[in-house]
LUMDRENKOL-341897 format. One record per residue: residue number from 1; x, y, z of N, C-alpha, C in turn. Coordinates in Angstrom, 1 decimal. Example, Ala and Ser with C-alpha at 12.3 -4.5 7.8 and 13.67 -1.06 7.14 Angstrom:
% LUMDRENKOL-341897
FILUM seq    n.x    n.y    n.z   ca.x   ca.y   ca.z    c.x    c.y    c.z
FILUM   1   13.2   -5.7    7.8   12.3   -4.5    7.8   13.2   -3.3    7.8
FILUM   2   12.8   -2.2    7.1   13.7   -1.1    7.1   12.9    0.0    7.9
***
This chain:
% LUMDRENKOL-341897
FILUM seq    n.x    n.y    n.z   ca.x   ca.y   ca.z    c.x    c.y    c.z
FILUM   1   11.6    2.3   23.4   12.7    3.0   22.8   13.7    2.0   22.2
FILUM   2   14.1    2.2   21.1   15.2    1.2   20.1   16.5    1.7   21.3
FILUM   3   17.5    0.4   20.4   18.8    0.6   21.3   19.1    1.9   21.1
FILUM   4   19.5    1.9   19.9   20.3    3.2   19.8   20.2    4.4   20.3
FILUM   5   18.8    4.8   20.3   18.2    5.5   20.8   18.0    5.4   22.6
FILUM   6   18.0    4.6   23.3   18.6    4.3   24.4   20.1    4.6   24.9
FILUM   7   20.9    4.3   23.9   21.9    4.0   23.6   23.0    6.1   24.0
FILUM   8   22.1    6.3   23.3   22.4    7.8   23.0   21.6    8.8   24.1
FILUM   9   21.0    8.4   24.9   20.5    8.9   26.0   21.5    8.9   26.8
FILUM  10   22.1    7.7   27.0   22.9    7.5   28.0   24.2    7.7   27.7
FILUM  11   24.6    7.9   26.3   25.9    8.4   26.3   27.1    7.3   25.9
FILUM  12   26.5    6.2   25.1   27.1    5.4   25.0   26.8    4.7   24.0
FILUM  13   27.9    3.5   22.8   27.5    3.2   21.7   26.5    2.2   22.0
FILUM  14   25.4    1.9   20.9   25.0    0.8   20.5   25.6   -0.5   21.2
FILUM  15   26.5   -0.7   20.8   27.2   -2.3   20.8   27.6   -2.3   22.4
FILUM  16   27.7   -1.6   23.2   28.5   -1.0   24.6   26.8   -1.5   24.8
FILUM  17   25.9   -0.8   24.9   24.5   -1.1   24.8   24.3   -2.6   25.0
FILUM  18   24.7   -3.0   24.2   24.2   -4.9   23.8   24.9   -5.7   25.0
FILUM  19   26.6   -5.4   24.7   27.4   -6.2   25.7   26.7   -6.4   27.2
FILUM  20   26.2   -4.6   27.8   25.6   -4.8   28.6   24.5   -5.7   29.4
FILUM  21   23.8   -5.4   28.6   22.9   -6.5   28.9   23.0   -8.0   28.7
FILUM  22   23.9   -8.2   27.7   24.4   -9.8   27.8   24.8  -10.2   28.9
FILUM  23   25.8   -9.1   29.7   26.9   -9.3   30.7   25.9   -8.8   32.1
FILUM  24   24.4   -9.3   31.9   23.9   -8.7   33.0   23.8   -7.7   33.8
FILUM  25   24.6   -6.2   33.1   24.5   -5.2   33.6   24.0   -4.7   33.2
FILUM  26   22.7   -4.7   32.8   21.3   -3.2   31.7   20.2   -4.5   31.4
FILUM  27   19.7   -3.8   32.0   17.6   -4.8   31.8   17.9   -5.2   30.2
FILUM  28   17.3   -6.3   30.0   17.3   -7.2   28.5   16.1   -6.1   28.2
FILUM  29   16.1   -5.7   26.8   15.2   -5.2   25.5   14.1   -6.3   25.8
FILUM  30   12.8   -5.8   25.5   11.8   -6.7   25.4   11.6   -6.9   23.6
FILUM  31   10.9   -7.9   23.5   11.2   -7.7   21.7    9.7   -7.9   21.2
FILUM  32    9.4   -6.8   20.4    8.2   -6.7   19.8    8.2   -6.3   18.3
FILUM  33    7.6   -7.6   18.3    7.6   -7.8   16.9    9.0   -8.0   16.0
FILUM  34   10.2   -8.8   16.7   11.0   -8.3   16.1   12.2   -7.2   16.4
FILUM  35   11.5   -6.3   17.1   12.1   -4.9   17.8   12.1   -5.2   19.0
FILUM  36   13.7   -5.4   19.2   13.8   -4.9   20.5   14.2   -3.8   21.2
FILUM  37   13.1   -3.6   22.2   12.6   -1.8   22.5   13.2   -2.3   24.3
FILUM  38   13.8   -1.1   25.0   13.7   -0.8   25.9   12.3    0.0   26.4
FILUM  39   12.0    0.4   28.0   11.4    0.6   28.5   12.0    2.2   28.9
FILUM  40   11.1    3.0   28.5   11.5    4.6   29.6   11.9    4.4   30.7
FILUM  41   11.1    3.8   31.1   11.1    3.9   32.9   12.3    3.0   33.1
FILUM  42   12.6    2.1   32.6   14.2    1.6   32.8   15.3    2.2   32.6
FILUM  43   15.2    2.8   31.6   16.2    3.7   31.1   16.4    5.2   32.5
FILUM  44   15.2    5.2   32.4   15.6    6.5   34.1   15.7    6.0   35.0
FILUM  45   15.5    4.5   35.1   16.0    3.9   36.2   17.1    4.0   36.4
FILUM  46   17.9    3.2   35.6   19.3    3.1   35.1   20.3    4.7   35.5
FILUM  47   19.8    5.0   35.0   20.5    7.1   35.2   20.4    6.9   36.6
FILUM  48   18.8    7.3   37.2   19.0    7.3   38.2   19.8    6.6   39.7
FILUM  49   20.1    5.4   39.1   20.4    4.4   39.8   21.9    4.6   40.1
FILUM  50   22.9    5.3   38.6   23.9    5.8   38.0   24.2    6.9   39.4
FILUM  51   23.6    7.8   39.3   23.7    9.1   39.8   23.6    9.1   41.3
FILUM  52   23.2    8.2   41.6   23.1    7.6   43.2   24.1    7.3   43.9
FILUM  53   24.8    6.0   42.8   25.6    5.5   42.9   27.0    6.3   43.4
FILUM  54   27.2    7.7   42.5   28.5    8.5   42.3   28.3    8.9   43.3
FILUM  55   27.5    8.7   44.2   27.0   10.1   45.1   27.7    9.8   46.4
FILUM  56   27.9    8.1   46.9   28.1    7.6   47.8   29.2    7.7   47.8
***
């Protein structure tokens, strides 16, 4: 999944997107070809992990 598109799942910009992961909080994009794509299964990690979190 491209950032943006990541990005918009979760409810949040692009660039909020990037910071993140620089700043160690959101799994680094793997880069193919060029494209750096997140992973599904990270991305519902992430939610998931989110939603856990509020719970406590």
């Amino acid at each position: 999944m491209r950032i943006k598109q990541a990005a918009a799942i979760l409810g949040i910009h692009h660039q909020t997107l990037r910071r993140w992961w620089k700043a160690g909080k959101f799994i680094k994009p793997s880069n193919v070809n060029g494209i750096l794509l997140f992973k599904n299964s990270d991305i519902l990690a992430f939610i998931d992990s989110q939603h856990t979190d509020s719970e406590v």
